[in-house]
PLY file of the C-alpha trace (Angstrom):
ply
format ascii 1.0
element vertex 57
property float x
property float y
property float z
element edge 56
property int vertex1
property int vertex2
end_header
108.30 103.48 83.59
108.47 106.60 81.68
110.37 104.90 78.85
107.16 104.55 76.39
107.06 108.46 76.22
104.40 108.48 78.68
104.58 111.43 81.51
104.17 111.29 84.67
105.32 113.80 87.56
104.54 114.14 91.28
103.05 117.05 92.27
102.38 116.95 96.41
101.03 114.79 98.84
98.34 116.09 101.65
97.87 114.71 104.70
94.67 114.58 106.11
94.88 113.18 110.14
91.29 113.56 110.93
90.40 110.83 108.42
93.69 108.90 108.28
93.96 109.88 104.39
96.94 111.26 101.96
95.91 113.28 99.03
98.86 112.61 96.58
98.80 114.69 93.48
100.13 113.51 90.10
100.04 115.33 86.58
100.40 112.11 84.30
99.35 111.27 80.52
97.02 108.44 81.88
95.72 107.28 85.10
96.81 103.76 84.85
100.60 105.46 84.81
99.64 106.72 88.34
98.76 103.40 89.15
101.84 101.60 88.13
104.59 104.22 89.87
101.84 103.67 93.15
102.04 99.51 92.49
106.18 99.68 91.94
106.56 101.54 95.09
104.49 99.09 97.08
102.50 102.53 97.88
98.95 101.65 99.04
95.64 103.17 97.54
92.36 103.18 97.51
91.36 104.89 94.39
92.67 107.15 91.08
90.64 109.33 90.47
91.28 112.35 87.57
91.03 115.89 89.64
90.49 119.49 88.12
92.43 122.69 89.56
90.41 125.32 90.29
92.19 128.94 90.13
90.91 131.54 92.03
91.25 135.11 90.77
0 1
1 2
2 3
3 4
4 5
5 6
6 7
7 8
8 9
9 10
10 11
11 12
12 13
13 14
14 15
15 16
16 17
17 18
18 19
19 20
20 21
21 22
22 23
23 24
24 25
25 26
26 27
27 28
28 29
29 30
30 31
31 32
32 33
33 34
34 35
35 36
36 37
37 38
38 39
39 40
40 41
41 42
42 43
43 44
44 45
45 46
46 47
47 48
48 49
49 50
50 51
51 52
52 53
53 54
54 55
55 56
């Protein structure tokens, strides 16, 4: 998958039991490279969506 040069590297995954949900957190190039790895593993998903960290001082 990575063999174009594109990036792509698993960050975490958070569970969250109230809502029946996992959070999994990828730094990739693209989005659609999040969405292939997801596909390949026969992980489901509902959505991709691009996130920004916010630090805290």
């Amino acid at each position: 998958l990575g063999g174009n040069g594109a990036r792509i590297r698993y960050i975490r995954s958070t569970l969250i039991p109230g809502q029946s949900r996992c959070l999994c957190l990828f730094e990739a190039d693209h989005r659609n490279l999040v969405r292939t790895v997801n596909e390949t593993a026969q992980f489901p998903f509902s959505s991709i969506d691009e996130a920004v960290e916010l630090i805290t001082p």
